[in-house]
Every structure is written in C-alpha cells, then in structure tokens.
N, C-alpha and C positions, 0 to 999 in steps of 0.2 A: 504494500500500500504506500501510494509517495503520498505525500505532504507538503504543501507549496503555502511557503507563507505570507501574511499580505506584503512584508516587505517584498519577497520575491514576484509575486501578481505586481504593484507598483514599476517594479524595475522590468520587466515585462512589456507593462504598458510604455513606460518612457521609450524604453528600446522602438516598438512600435510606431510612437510619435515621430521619435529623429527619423526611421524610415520612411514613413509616407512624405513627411516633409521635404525631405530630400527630394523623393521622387517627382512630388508636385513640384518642385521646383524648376527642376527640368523637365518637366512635361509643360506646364500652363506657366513658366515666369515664375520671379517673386512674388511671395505673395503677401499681404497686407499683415500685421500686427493684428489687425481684428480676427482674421481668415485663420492666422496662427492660433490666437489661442482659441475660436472654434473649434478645431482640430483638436490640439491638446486635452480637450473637455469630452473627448469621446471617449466611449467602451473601448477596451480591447479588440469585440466581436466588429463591431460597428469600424474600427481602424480596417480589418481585418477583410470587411466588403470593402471601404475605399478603396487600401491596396489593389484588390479588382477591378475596382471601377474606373481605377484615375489612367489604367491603358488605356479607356476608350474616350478620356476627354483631349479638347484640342486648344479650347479656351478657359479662364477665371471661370465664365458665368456657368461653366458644364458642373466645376466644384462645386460654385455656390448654388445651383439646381440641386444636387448629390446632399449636399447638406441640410438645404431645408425640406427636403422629400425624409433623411434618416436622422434629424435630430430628433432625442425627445422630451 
C-alpha cells in the first residue's frame, strides 16, 4: 500500500504547474500574470486535461475558452 503525503500531492501539483506553463508558453506566447495564476489554482486532474488540450490551441483566447469551460 503506498502513501503519498499532502506534502508530496502539493509538490506534484507545483511540478505540474511549471509544466503546463512552460508549455503554454511556447504554444500560445507569454502569458498574463492573471492567466498565470489561473492556472496555478487548478487540480492536479484539471492541469492534467490542459496538458491535452493546450496541443490543440493556436491562440491566448483557445486557453482562456479551456479555462472558463473547466474552472470551478
């Protein structure tokens, strides 16, 4: 049986953030301070569909669509 503690879920999630961030970066631009910490404020699960989704944007407004469709 593992055990994953919330320290480790936390550092999980951060890991997760630098990633998609990254990614969005080079896919759609810098993006905003606000956009950032949206992102930040997501589930793991929820980073997890981005990750998938942000292959299929080409602009800002595809993220900012993606966001207010799976915030909650």
């Amino acid at each position: 049986m593992e055990i994953v503690t919330s320290w480790e879920r936390r550092a999980s999630q951060r890991e997760a953030v630098t990633m998609v961030l990254r990614l969005l970066n080079r896919r759609v631009g810098a993006l905003t301070p606000l956009l950032q910490e949206r992102i930040q404020q997501l589930s793991t699960p929820q980073l997890e569909d981005l990750g998938e989704a942000l292959l299929d944007f080409s602009a800002i407004a595809d993220l900012e669509n993606w966001l207010i469709a799976h915030e909650s």
